[in-house]
C-alpha positions in Angstrom: -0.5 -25.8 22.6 -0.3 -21.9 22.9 3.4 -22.5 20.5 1.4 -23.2 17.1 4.0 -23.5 14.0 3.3 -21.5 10.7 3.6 -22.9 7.7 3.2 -20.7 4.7 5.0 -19.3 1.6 5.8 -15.7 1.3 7.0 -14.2 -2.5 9.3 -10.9 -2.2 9.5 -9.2 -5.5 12.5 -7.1 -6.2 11.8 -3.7 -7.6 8.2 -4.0 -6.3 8.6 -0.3 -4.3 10.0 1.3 -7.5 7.6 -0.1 -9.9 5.2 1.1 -7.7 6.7 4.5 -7.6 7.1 4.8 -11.2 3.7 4.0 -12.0 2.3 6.6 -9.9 4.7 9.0 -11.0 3.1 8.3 -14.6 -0.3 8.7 -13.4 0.4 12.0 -11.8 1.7 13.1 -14.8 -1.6 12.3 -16.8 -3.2 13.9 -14.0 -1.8 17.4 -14.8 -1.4 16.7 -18.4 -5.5 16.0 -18.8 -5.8 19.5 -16.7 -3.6 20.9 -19.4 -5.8 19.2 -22.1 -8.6 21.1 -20.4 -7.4 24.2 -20.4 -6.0 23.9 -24.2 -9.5 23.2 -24.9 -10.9 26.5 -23.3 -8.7 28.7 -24.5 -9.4 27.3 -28.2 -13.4 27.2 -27.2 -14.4 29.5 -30.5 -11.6 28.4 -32.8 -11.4 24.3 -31.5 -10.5 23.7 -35.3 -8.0 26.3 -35.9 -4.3 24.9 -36.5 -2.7 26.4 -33.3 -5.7 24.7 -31.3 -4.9 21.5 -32.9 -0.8 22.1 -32.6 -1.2 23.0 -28.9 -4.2 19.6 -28.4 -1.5 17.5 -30.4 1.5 18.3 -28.3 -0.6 17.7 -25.2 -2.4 14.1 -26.4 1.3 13.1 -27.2 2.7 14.1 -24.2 -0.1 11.6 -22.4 0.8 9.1 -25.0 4.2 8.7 -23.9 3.4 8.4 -20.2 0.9 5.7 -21.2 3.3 3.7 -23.1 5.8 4.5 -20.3 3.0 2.8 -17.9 2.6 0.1 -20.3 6.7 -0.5 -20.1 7.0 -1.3 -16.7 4.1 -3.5 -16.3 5.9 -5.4 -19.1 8.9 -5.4 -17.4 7.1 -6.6 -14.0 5.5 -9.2 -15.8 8.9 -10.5 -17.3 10.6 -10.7 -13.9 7.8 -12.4 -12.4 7.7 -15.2 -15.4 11.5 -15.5 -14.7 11.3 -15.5 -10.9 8.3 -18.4 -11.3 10.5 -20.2 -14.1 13.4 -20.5 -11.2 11.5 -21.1 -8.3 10.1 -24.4 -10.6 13.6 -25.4 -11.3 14.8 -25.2 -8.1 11.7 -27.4 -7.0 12.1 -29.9 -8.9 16.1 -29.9 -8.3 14.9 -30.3 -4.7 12.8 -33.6 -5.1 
C-alpha cells in the first residue's frame, strides 16, 4: 500500500509571474514616490500653501495616482482572465458528461 494514487486538481494561470512582477513594480514605484512626497513636504515646511509647494505636491500625488490606477488595471485584467478561464473550464465539463 506504500503506491497511494493522488487525486487532485491543480489551476495554472497564464501571466501569473508577470502580473505579479508588474504589481510590485507599481508598488515600488509608490514607495519612492511617497519618499518624494515627503521630501516635497519639507522643503515647502514654512510656505506648505505657496503655489510652487502645491505645483511640486500636485505633480507628485499625480504621479502616485497613475501607478494606482495602473495597479488597479491589471487586477482587472487578472480578474477577466480568470472569469474566462472558469467560463471554459465549465464548458468543457459539461461537454465532457
Amino acid at each position: 500500500m506504500t503506491n497511494k494514487a493522488k487525486i487532485g486538481a491543480s489551476i495554472v494561470l497564464d501571466g501569473e509571474k508577470e502580473f505579479k512582477s508588474a504589481v510590485t513594480a507599481c508598488s515600488k514605484k509608490l514607495a519612492t514616490m511617497r519618499s518624494e512626497l515627503g521630501l516635497v513636504k519639507e522643503k515647502y515646511a514654512e510656505n506648505a500653501n505657496s503655489l510652487t509647494a502645491l505645483q511640486d505636491k500636485h505633480k507628485v500625488l499625480s504621479n502616485i495616482l497613475n501607478s494606482l490606477r495602473q495597479i488597479v488595471k491589471y487586477s482587472r485584467m487578472k480578474n477577466i482572465c480568470m472569469r474566462r478561464k472558469t467560463l471554459l473550464m465549465l464548458k468543457y465539463d459539461t461537454r465532457e458528461k
